[in-house]
C-alpha positions in Angstrom: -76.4 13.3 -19.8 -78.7 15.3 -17.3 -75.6 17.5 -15.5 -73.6 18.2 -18.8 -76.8 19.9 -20.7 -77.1 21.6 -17.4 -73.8 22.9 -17.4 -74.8 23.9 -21.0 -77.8 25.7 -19.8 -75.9 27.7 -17.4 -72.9 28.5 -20.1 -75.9 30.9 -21.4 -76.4 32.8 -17.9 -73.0 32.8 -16.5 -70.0 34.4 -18.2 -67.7 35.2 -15.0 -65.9 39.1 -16.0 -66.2 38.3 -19.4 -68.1 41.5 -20.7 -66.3 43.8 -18.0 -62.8 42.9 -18.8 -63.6 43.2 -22.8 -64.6 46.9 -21.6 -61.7 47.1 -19.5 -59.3 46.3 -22.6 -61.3 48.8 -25.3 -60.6 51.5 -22.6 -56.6 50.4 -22.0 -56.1 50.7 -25.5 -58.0 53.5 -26.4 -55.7 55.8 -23.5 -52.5 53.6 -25.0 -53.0 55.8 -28.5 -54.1 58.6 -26.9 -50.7 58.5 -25.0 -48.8 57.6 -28.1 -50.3 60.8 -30.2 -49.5 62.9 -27.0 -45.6 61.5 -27.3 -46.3 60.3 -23.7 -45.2 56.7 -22.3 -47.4 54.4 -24.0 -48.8 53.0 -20.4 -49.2 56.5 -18.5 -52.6 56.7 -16.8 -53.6 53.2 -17.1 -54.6 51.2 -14.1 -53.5 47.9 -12.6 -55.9 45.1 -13.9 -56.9 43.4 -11.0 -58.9 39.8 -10.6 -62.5 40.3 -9.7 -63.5 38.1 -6.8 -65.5 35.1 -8.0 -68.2 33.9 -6.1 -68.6 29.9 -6.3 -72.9 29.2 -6.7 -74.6 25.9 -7.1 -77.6 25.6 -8.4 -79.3 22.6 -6.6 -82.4 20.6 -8.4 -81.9 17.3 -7.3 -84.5 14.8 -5.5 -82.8 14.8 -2.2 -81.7 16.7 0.1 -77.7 18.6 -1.0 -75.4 16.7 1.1 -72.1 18.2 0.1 -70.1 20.1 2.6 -67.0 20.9 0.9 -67.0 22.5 -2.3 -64.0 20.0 -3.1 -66.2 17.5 -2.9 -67.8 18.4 -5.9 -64.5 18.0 -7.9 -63.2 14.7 -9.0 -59.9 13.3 -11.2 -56.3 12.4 -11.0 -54.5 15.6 -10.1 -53.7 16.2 -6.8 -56.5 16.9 -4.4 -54.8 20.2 -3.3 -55.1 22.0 -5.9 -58.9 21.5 -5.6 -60.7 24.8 -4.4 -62.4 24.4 -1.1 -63.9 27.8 -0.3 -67.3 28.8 0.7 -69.7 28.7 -1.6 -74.0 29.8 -2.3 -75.9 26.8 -2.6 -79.3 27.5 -4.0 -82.0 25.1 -4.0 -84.5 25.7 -7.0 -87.3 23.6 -5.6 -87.0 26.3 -2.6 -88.4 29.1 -5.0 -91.4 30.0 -6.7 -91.2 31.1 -10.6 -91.8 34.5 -10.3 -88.5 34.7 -8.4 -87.0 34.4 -11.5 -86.8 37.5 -13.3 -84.6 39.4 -16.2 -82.6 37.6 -18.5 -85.7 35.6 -20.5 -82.7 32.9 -21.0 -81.6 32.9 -17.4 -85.8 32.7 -16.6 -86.7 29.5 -18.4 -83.3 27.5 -17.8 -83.8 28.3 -13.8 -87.5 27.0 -14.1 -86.4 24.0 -16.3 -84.2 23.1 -14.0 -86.2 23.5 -11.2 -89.5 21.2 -12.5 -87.3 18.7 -14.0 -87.2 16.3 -10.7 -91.0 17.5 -9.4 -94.4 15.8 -9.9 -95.7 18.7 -12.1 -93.2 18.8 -15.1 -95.4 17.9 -17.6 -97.4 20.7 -16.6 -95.2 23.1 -16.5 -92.9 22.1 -19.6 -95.7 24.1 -21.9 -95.2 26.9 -19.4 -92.1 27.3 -20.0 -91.6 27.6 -23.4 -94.7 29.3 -23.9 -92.3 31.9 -21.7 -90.1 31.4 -23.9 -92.3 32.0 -27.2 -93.9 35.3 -25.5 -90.7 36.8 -24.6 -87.7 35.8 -27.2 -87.1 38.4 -29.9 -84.8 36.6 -32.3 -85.0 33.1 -32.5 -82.3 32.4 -35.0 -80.0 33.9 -32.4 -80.8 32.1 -29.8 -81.3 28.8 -31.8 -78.0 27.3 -29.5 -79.7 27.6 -26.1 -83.0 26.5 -27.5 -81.5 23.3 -28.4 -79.8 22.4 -25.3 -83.0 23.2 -23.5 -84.9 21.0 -25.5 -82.3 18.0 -25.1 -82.0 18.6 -21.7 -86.2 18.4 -21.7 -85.9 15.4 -23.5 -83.5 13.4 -21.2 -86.8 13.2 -18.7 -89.2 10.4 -19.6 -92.1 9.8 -20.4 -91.2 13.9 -22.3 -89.8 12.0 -25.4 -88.6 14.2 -28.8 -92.4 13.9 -30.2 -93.9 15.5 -27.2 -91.6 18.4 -27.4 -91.9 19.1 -30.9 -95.7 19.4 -30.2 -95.8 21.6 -28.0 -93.0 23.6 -29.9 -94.7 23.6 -32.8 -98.0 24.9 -30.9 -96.1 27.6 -29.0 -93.8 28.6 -31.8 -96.2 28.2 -34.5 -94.8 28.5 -37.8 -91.4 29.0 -36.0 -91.5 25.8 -34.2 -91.2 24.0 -37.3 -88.1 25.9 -38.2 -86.6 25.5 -34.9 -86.9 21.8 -35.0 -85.5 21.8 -38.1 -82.6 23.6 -36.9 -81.7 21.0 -33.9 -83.3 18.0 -36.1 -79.8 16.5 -37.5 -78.1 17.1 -34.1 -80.5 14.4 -32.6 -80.0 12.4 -35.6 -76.5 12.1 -35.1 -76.8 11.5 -31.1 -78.7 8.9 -31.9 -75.8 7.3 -34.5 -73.6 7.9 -31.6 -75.4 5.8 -29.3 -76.4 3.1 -31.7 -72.3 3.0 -32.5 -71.5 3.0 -28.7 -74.4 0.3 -27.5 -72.8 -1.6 -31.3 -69.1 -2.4 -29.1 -71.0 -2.9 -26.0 -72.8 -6.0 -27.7 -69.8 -7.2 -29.5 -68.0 -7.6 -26.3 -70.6 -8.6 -23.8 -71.1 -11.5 -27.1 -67.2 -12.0 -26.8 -66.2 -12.1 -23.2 -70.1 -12.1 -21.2 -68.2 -9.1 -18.8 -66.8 -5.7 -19.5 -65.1 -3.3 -16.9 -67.0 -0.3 -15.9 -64.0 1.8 -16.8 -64.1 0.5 -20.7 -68.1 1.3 -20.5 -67.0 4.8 -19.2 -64.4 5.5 -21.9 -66.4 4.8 -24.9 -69.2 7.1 -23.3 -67.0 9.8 -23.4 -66.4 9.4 -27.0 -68.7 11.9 -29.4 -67.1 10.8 -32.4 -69.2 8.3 -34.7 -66.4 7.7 -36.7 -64.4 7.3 -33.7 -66.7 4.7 -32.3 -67.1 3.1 -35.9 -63.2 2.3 -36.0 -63.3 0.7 -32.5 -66.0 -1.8 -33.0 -63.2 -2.7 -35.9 -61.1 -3.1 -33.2 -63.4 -5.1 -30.8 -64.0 -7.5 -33.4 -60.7 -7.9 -34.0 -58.7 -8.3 -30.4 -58.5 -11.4 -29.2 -59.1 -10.9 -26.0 -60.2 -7.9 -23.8 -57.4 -6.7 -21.9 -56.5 -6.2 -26.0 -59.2 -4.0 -26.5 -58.5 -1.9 -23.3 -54.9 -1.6 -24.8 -55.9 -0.5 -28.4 -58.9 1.6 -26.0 -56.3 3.1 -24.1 -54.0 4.1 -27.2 -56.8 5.6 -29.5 -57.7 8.2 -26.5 -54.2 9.1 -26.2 -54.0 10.5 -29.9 
């Protein structure tokens, strides 16, 4: 849960040539009709879009020490390992920095810090901190209502931080807008919750079933989001008669 709200986190500060090559494109069509109303070919004048270089960065906040050499090695799945990229890459370790490193972007700021405190002693310190940064310094909250719901699910995946501590100190930072906000991402943790109650559901039914369940039928129905989804399989593992006829029906639902 942890690394895919952090990849979350980071879809708000990193959006690699996206605003450039929207620039790029309003500009290329903008000389197309100007060539067009000059009766001159249509593509006259207009450079060669070229790739900008992208620059690989990891942002480290673990417990122990990075131990990855290859950047490959951060990849994993059944294609073939050479079309994994192994270049050089920046590894930056946030426990390495001090907050008032982090500057611009208030976003980039408080997702940088929460990553940073989430693994050291003094998170529940700093937690307040950082969305009382995040109070003082962001304009529009209905805009912005995405990020400060991954933020506070990625806060809420550390324990003893439950939902009820966060929504107090929301509601003290954001005053009468931290009622509004938890509003907003209320239902979403309602329905992760279904999930999970759906998901542990089929665990139980077929640990009661057959005592042992493979590791790769626990992994499968963790990647499924879908309560509905996960309501139809526990059907299903009531149902088979035997487990390698659950991985089957498994195995065919995923591939629809």
């Amino acid at each position: 849960m942890d690394r895919w709200i952090m990849l979350q986190l980071l879809g708000y500060i990193v959006q690699i040539c996206h605003k450039q090559r929207a620039e790029n494109k309003q500009q290329r069509q903008e000389k197309r009709d100007k060539n067009k109303l000059a009766n001159r070919p249509e593509n006259e004048g207009i450079k060669t879009e070229y790739l900008y270089p992208i620059i690989p960065v990891v942002f480290y906040h673990g417990k122990t020490r990075w131990k990855v050499n290859d950047f490959s090695e951060l990849f994993q799945g059944n294609i073939d390992t050479k079309y994994f990229p192994d270049f050089t890459y920046e590894l930056i370790n946030l426990a390495d920095y001090q907050d008032e490193y982090f500057k611009g972007n208030v976003i980039a700021r408080v997702a940088l810090m929460a990553m940073k405190h989430y693994f050291l002693d003094d998170y529940n310190e700093k937690v307040p901190q950082i969305l009382d940064l995040l109070a003082s310094l962001l304009e529009n909250y209905e805009s912005e209502i995405a990020f400060i719901e991954a933020l506070m699910r990625y806060l809420s995946t550390r324990k003893p931080c439950d939902k009820e501590w966060l929504k107090t100190n929301l509601n003290k930072l954001f005053k009468e807008k931290g009622e509004q906000v938890m509003n907003s991402i209320a239902d979403i943790w309602i329905e992760e919750g279904r999930i999970e109650e759906a998901r542990t559901s089929i665990i139980d039914v077929l640990k009661l079933k057959y005592a042992n369940i493979s590791q790769s039928i626990t992994t499968m129905l963790q990647n499924i989001q879908d309560h509905n989804e996960l309501r139809i399989l526990r059907r299903e593992a009531v149902l088979a008669r035997n487990l390698s006829e659950f991985q089957t029906r498994l195995n065919a639902y995923q591939r629809v």
